[in-house]
PyMOL commands that place a pseudoatom at each C-alpha (Angstrom):
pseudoatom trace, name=CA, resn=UNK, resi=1, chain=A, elem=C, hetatm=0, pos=[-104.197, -60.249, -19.064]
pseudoatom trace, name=CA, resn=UNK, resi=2, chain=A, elem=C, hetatm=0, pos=[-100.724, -59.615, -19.499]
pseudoatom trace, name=CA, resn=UNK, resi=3, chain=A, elem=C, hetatm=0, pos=[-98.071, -56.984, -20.568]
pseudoatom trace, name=CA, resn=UNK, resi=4, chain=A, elem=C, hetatm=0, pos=[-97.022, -55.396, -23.988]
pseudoatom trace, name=CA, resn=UNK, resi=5, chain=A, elem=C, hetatm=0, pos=[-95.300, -52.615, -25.219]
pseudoatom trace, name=CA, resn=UNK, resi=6, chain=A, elem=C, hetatm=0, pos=[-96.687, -49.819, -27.614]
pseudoatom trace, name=CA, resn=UNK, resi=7, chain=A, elem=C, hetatm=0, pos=[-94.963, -48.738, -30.358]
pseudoatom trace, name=CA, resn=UNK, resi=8, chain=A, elem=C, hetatm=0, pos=[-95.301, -45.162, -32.834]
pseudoatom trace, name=CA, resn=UNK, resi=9, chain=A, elem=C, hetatm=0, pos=[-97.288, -47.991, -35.712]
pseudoatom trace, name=CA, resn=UNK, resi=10, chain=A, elem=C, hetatm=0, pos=[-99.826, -48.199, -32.588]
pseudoatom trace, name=CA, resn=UNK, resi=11, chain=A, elem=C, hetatm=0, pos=[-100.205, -44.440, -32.540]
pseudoatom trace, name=CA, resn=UNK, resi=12, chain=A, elem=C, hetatm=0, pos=[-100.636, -44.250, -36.006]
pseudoatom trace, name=CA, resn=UNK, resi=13, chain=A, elem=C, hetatm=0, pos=[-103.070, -46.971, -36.699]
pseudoatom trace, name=CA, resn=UNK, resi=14, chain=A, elem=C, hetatm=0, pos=[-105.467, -44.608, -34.453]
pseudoatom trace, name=CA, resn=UNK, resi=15, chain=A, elem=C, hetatm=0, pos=[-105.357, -42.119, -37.234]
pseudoatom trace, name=CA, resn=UNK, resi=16, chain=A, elem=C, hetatm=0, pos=[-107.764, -42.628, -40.344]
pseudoatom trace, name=CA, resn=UNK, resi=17, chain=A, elem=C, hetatm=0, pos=[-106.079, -42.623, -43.889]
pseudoatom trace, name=CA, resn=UNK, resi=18, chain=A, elem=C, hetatm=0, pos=[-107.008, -39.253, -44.795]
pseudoatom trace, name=CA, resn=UNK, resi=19, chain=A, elem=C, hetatm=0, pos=[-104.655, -38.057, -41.651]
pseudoatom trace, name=CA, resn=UNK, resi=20, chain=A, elem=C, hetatm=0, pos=[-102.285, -40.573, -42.088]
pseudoatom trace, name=CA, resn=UNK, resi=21, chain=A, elem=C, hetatm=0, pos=[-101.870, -39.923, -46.233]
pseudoatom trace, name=CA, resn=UNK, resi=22, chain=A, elem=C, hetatm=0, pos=[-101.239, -35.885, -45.173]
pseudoatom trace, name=CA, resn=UNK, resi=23, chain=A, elem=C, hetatm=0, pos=[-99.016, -37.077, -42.521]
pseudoatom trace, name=CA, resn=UNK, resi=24, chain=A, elem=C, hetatm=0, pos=[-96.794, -38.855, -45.256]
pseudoatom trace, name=CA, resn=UNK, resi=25, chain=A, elem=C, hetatm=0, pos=[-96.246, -35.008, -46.651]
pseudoatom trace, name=CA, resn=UNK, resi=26, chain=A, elem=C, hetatm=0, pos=[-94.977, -33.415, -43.669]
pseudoatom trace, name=CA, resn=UNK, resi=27, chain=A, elem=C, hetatm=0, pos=[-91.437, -34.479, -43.210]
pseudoatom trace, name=CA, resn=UNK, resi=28, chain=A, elem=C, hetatm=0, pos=[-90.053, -35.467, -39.881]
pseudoatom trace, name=CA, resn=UNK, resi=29, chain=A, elem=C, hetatm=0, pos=[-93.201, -36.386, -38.106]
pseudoatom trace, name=CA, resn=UNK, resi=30, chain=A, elem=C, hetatm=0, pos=[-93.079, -39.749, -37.645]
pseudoatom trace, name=CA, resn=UNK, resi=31, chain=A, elem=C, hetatm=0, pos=[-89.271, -39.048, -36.038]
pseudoatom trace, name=CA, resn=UNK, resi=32, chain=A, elem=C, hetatm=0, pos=[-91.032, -36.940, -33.272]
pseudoatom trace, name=CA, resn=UNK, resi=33, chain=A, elem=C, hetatm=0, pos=[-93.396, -39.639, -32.308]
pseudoatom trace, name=CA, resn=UNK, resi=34, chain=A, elem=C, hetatm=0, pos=[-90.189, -42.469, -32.225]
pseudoatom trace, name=CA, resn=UNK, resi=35, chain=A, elem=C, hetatm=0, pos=[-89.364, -39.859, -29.438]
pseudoatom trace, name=CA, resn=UNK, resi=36, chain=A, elem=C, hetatm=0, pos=[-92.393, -39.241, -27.642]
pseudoatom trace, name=CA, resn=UNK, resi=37, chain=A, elem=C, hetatm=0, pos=[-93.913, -42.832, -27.628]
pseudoatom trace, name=CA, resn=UNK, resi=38, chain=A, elem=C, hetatm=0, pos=[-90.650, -44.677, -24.916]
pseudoatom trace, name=CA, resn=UNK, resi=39, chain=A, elem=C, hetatm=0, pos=[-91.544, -40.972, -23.041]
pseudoatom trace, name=CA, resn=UNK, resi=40, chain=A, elem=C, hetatm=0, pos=[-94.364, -42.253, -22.551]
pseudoatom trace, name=CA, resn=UNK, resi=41, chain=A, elem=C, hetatm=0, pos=[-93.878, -45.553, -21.727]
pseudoatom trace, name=CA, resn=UNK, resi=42, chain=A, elem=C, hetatm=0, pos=[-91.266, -44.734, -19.363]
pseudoatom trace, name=CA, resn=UNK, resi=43, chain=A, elem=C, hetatm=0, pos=[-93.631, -42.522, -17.492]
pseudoatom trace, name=CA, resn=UNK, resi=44, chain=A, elem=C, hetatm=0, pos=[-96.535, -44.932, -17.266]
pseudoatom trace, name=CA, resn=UNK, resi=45, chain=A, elem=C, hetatm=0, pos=[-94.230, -47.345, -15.674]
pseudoatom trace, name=CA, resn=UNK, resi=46, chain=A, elem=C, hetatm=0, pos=[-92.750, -45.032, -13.068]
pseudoatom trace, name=CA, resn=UNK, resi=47, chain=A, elem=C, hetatm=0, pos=[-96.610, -43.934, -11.963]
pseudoatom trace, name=CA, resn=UNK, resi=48, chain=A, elem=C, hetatm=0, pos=[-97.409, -47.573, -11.746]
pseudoatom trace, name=CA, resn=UNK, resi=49, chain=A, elem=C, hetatm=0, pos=[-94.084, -48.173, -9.665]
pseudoatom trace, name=CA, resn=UNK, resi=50, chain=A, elem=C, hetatm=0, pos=[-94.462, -44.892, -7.180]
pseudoatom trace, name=CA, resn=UNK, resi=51, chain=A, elem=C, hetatm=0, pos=[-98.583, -46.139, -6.655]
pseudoatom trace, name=CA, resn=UNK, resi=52, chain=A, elem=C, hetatm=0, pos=[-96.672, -49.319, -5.320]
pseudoatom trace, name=CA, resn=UNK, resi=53, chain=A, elem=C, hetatm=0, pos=[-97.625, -51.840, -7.938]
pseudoatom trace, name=CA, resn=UNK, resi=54, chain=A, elem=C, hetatm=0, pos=[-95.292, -54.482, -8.997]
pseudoatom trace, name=CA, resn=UNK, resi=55, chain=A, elem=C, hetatm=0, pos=[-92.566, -53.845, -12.689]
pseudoatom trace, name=CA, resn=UNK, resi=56, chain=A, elem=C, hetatm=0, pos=[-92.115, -56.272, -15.294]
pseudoatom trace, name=CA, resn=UNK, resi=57, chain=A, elem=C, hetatm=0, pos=[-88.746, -57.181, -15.299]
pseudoatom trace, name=CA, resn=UNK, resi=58, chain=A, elem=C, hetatm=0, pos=[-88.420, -56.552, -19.443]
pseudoatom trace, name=CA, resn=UNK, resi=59, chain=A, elem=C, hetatm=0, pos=[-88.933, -52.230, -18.765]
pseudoatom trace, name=CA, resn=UNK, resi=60, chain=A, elem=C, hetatm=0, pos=[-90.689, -51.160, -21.672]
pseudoatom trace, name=CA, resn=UNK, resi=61, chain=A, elem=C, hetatm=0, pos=[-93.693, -52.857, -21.728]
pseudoatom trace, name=CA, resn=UNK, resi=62, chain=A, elem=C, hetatm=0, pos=[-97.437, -51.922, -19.408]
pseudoatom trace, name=CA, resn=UNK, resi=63, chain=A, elem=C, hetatm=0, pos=[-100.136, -53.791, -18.933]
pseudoatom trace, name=CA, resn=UNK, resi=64, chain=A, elem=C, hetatm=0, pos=[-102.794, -54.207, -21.378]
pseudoatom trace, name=CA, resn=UNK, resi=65, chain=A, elem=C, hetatm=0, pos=[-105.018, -52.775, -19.494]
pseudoatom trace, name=CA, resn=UNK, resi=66, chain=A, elem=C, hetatm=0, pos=[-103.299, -49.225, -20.069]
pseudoatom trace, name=CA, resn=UNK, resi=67, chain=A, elem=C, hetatm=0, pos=[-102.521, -49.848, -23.956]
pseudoatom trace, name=CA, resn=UNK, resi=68, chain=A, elem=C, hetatm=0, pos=[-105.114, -47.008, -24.914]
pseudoatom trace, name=CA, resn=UNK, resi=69, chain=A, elem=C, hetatm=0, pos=[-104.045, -45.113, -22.446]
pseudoatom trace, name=CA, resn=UNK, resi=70, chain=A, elem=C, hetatm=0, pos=[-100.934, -44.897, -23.900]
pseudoatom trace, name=CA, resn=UNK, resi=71, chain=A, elem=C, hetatm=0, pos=[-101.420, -44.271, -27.192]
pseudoatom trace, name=CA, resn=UNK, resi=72, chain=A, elem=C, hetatm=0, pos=[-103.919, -41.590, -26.105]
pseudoatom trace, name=CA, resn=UNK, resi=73, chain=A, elem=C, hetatm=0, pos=[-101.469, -39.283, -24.238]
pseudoatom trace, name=CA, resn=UNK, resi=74, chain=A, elem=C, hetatm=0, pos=[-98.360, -40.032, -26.996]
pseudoatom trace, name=CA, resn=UNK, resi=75, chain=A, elem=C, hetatm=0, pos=[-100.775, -39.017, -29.909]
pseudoatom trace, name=CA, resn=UNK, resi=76, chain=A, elem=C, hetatm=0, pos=[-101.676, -35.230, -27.999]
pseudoatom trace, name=CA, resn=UNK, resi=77, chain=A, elem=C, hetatm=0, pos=[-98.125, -35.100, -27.053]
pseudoatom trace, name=CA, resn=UNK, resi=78, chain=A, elem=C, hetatm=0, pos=[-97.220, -35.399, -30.550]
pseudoatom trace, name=CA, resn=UNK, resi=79, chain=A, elem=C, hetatm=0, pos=[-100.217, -33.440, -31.800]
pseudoatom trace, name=CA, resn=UNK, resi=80, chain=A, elem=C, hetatm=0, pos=[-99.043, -30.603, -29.865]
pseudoatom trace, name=CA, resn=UNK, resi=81, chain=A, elem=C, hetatm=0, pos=[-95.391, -30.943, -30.689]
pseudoatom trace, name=CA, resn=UNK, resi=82, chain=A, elem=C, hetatm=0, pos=[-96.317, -29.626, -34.133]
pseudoatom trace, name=CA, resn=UNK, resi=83, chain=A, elem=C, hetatm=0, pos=[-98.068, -26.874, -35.230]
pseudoatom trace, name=CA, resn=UNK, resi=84, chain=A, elem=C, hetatm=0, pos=[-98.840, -28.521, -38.738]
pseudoatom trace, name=CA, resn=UNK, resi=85, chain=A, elem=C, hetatm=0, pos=[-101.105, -30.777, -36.813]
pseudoatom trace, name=CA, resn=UNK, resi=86, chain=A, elem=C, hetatm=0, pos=[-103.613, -28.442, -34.951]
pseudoatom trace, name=CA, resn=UNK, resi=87, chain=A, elem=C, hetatm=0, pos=[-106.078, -30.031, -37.209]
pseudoatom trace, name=CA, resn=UNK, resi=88, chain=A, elem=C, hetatm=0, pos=[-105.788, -33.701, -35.427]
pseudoatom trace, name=CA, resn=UNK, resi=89, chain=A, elem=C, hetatm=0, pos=[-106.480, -31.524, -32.417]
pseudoatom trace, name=CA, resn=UNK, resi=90, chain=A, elem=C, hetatm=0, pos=[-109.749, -33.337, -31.807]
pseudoatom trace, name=CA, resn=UNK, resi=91, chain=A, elem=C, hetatm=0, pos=[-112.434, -32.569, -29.021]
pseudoatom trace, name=CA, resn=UNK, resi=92, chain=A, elem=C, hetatm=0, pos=[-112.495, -36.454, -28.543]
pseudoatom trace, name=CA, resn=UNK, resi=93, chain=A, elem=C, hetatm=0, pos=[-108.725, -36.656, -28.586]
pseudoatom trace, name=CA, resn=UNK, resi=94, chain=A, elem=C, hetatm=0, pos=[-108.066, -33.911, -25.767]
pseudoatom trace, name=CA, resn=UNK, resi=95, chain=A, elem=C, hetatm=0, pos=[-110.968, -35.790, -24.015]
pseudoatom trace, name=CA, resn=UNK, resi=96, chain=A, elem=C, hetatm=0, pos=[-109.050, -39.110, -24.220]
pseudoatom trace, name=CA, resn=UNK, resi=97, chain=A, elem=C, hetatm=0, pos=[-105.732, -37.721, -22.883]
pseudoatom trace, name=CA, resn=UNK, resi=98, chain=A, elem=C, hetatm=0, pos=[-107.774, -36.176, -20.298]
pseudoatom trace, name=CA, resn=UNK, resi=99, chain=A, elem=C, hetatm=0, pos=[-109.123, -39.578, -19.303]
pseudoatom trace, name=CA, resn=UNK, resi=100, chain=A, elem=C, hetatm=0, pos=[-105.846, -41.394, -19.510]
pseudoatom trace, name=CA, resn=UNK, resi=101, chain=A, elem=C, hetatm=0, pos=[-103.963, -38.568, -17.327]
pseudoatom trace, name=CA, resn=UNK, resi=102, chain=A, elem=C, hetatm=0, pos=[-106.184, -38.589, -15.002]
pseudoatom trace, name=CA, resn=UNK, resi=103, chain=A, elem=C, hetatm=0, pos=[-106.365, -42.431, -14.842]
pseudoatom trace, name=CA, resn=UNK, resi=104, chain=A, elem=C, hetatm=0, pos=[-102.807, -42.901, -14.117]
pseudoatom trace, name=CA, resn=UNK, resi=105, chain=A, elem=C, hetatm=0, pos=[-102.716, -40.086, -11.527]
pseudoatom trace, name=CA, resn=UNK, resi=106, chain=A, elem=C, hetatm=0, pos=[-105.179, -42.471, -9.561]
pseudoatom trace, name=CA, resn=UNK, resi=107, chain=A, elem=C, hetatm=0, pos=[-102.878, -45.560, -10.078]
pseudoatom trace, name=CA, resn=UNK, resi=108, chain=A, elem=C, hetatm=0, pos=[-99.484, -43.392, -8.949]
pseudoatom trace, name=CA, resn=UNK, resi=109, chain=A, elem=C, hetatm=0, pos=[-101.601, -42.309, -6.146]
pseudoatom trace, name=CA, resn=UNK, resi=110, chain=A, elem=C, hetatm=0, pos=[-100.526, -42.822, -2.246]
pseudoatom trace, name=CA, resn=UNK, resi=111, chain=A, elem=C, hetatm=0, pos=[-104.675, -43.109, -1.241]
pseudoatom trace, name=CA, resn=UNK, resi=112, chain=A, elem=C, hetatm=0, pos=[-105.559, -46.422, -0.146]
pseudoatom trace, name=CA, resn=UNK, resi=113, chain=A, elem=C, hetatm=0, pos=[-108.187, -46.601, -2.785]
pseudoatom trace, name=CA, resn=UNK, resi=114, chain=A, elem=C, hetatm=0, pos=[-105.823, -46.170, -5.786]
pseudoatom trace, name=CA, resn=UNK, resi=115, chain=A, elem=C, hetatm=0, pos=[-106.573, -48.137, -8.899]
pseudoatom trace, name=CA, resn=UNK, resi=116, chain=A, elem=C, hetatm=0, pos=[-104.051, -51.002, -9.098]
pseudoatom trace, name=CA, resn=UNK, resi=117, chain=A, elem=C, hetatm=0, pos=[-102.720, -52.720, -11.992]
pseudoatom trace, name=CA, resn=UNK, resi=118, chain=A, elem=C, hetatm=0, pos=[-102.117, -56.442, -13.154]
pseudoatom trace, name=CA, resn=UNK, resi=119, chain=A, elem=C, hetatm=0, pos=[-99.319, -58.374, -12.416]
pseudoatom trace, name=CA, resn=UNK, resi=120, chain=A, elem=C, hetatm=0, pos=[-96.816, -59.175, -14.802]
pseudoatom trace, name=CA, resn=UNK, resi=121, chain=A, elem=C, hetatm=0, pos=[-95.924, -62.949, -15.526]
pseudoatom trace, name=CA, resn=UNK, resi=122, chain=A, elem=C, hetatm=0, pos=[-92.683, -62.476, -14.540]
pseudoatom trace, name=CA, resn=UNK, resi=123, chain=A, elem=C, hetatm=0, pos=[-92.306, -59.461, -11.784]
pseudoatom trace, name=CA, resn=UNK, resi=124, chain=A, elem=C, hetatm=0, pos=[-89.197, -56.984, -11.362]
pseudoatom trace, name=CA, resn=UNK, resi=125, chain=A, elem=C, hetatm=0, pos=[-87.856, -57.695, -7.838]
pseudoatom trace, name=CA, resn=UNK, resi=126, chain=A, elem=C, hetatm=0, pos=[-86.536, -54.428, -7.344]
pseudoatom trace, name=CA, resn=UNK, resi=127, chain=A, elem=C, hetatm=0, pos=[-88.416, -53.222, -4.060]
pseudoatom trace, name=CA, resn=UNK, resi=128, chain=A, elem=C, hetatm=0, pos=[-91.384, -50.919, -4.504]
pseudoatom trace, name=CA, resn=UNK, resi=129, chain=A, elem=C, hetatm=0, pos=[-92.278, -47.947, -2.514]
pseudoatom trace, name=CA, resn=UNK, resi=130, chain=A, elem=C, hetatm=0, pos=[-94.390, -48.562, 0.476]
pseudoatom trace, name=CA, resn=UNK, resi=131, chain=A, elem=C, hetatm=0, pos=[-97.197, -46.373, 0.714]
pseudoatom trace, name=CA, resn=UNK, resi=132, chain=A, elem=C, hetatm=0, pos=[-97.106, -44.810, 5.239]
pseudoatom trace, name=CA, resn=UNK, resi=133, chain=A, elem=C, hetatm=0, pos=[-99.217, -43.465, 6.985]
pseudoatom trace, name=CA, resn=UNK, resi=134, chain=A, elem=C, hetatm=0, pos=[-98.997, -40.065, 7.674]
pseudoatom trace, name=CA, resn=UNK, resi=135, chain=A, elem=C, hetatm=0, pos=[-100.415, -39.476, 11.364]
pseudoatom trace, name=CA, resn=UNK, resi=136, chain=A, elem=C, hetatm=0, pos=[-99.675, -36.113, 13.142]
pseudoatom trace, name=CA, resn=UNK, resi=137, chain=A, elem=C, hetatm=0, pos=[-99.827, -35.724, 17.135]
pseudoatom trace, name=CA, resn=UNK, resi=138, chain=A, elem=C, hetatm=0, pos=[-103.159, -34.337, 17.990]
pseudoatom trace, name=CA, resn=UNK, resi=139, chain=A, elem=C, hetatm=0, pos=[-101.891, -31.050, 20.528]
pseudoatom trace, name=CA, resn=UNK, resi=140, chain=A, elem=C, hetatm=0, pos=[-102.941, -31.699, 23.514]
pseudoatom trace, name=CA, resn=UNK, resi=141, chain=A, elem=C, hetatm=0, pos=[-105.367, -28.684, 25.223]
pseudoatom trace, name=CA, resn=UNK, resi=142, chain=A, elem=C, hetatm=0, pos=[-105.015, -29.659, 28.878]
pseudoatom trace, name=CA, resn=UNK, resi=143, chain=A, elem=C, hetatm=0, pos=[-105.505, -26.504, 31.482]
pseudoatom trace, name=CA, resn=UNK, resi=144, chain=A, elem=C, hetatm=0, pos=[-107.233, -26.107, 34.695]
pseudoatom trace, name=CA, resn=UNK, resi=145, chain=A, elem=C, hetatm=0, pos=[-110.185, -24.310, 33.912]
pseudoatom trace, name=CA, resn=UNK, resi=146, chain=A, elem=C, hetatm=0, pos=[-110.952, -27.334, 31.220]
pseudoatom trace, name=CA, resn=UNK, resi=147, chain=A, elem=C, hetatm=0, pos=[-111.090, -29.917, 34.062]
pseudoatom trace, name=CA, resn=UNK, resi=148, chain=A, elem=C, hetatm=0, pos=[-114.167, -30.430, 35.710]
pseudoatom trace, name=CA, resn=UNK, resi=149, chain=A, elem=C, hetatm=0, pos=[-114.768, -31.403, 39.570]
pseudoatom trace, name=CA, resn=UNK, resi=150, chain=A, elem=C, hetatm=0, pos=[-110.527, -30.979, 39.855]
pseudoatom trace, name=CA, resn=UNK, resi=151, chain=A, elem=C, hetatm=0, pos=[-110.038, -29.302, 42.935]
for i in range(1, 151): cmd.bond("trace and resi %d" % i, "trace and resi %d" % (i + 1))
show_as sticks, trace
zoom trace
């Protein structure tokens, strides 16, 4: 496996031609996604960095892995972003971004179980945040009358 970077042609090959031919009509829209899409990529990369997995030192690319992911939550982004396109508003295409957020909550995650992600070939050596323990004092409930055969 290795890393790559998405670009707004990756978002709109997910489209079929129908879509993408009344697309061409509405002006401006592919502008909006140039926008949205390095959002994106700029967010993946700081969940996988705070859920302690390792950078690529290039910073725009994320591992294969999370490709779809990527072009799921930039195409509702950009959905959304226009009114014009409440009609790509898909069941299937909420349900992806749905999927995707909730897959990269689990990788930014602190829990020790958190999904981690591939190395890159060649990593960013910028430190990256350790996950600690949180442990709280247990209060201590020490009187007389709790001690037994204590004269």
């Amino acid at each position: 496996m290795s890393w790559t970077t998405i670009a707004s042609q990756d978002v709109l090959d997910e489209l079929t031609p129908n879509e993408v031919a009344t697309l061409q009509n509405i002006q401006g829209v592919t502008d909006a996604l140039d926008t949205i899409v390095p959002r994106v990529l700029k967010q993946m990369r700081s969940m996988i960095n705070a859920g302690g997995n390792q950078l690529d030192q290039t910073g725009v690319t994320i591992p294969d892995a999370l490709v779809e992911d990527a072009i799921a939550i930039a195409r509702w982004r950009w959905i959304l972003s226009f009114p014009a396109l409440k009609f790509l508003a898909t069941d299937n295409r909420k349900d992806a971004w749905d999927r995707a957020e909730k897959r990269l909550a689990g990788i930014a995650s602190q829990e020790p179980a958190r999904e981690r992600t591939e190395l890159p070939a060649v990593v960013d050596t910028t430190p990256v945040p350790l996950i600690q323990p949180s442990v709280k004092p247990k209060p201590l409930k020490y009187k007389r009358e709790n001690q037994e055969g204590i004269i």
